[in-house]
C-alpha positions as CSV (number, residue, x, y, z in Angstrom):
1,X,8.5,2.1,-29.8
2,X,8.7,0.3,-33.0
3,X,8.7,-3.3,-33.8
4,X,10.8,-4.8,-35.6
5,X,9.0,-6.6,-38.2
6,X,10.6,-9.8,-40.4
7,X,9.9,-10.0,-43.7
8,X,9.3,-13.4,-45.2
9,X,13.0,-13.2,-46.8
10,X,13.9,-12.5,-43.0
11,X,12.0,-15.8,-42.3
12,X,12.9,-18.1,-44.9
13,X,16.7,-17.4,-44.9
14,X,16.8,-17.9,-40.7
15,X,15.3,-21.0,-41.8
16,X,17.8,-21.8,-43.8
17,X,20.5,-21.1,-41.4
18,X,19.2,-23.1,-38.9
19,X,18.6,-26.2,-41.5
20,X,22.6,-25.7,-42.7
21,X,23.2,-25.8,-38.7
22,X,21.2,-28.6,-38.1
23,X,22.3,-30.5,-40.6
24,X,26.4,-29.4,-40.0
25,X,25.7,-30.9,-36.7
26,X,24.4,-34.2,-37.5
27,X,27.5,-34.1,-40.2
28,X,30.1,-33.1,-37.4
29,X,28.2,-35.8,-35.0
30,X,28.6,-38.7,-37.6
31,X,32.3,-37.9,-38.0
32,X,33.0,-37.5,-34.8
33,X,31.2,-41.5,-34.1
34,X,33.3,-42.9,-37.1
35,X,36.5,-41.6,-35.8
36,X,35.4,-43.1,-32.1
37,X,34.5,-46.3,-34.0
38,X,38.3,-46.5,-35.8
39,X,39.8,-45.7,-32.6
40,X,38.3,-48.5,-30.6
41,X,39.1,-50.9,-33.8
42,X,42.7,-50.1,-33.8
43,X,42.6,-50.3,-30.1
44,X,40.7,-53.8,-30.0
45,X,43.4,-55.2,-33.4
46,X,46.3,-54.0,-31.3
47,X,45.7,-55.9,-28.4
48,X,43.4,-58.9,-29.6
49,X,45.1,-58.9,-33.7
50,X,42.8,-58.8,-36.9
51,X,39.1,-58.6,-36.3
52,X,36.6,-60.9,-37.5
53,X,34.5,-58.9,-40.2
54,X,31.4,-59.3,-38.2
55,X,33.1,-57.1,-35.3
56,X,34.2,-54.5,-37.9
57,X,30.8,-54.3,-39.4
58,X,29.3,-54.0,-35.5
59,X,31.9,-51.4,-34.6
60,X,30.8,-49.3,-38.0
61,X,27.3,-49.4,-36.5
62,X,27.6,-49.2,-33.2
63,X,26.6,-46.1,-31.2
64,X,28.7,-43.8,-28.3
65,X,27.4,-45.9,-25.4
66,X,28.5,-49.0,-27.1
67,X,31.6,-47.9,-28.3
68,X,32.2,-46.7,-25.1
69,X,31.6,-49.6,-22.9
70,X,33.5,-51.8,-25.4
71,X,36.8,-49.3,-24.5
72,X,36.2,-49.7,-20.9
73,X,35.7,-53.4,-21.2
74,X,38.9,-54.1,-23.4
75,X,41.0,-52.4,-21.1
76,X,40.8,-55.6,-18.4
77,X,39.5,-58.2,-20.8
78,X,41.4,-61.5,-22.0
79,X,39.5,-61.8,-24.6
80,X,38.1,-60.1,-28.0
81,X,34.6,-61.8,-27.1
82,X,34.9,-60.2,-23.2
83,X,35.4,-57.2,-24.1
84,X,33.0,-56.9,-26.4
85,X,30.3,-57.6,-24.0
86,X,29.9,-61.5,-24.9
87,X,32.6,-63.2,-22.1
């Protein structure tokens, strides 16, 4: 039985696909955390009004696990502070 054998063409251009993969992934991640991040803003300005500029600048650098306890939290909170973790 033969075996297959890659030439370095073979090698370098799998390489490449898996770079462009890697790298649409990390692309598709980021969009998919900015468009988390607008959705909990627009959530938090309907129900607490305009947001201080600190908490859009937090929200734009925030990560899933803190945008996501921040739409749990503002679901029951009274406050903008409460819900986002400082009431």
């Amino acid at each position: 039985m033969k075996k297959k054998i890659k030439s370095i063409a073979d090698a370098l251009r799998e390489g490449d696909k898996a770079r462009a993969r890697a790298e649409f992934e990390e692309r598709l991640a980021a969009s998919e955390l900015r468009g988390r991040a607008s959705t909990v803003s627009k959530q938090l300005r309907l129900k607490f009004g305009p947001l201080p500029d600190a908490v859009s600048e937090r929200l734009a650098h925030a990560d899933v696990t803190e945008l996501d306890g921040i739409a749990e939290r503002l679901l029951f909170a009274d406050t903008l502070d409460t819900a986002l973790g400082a009431g």
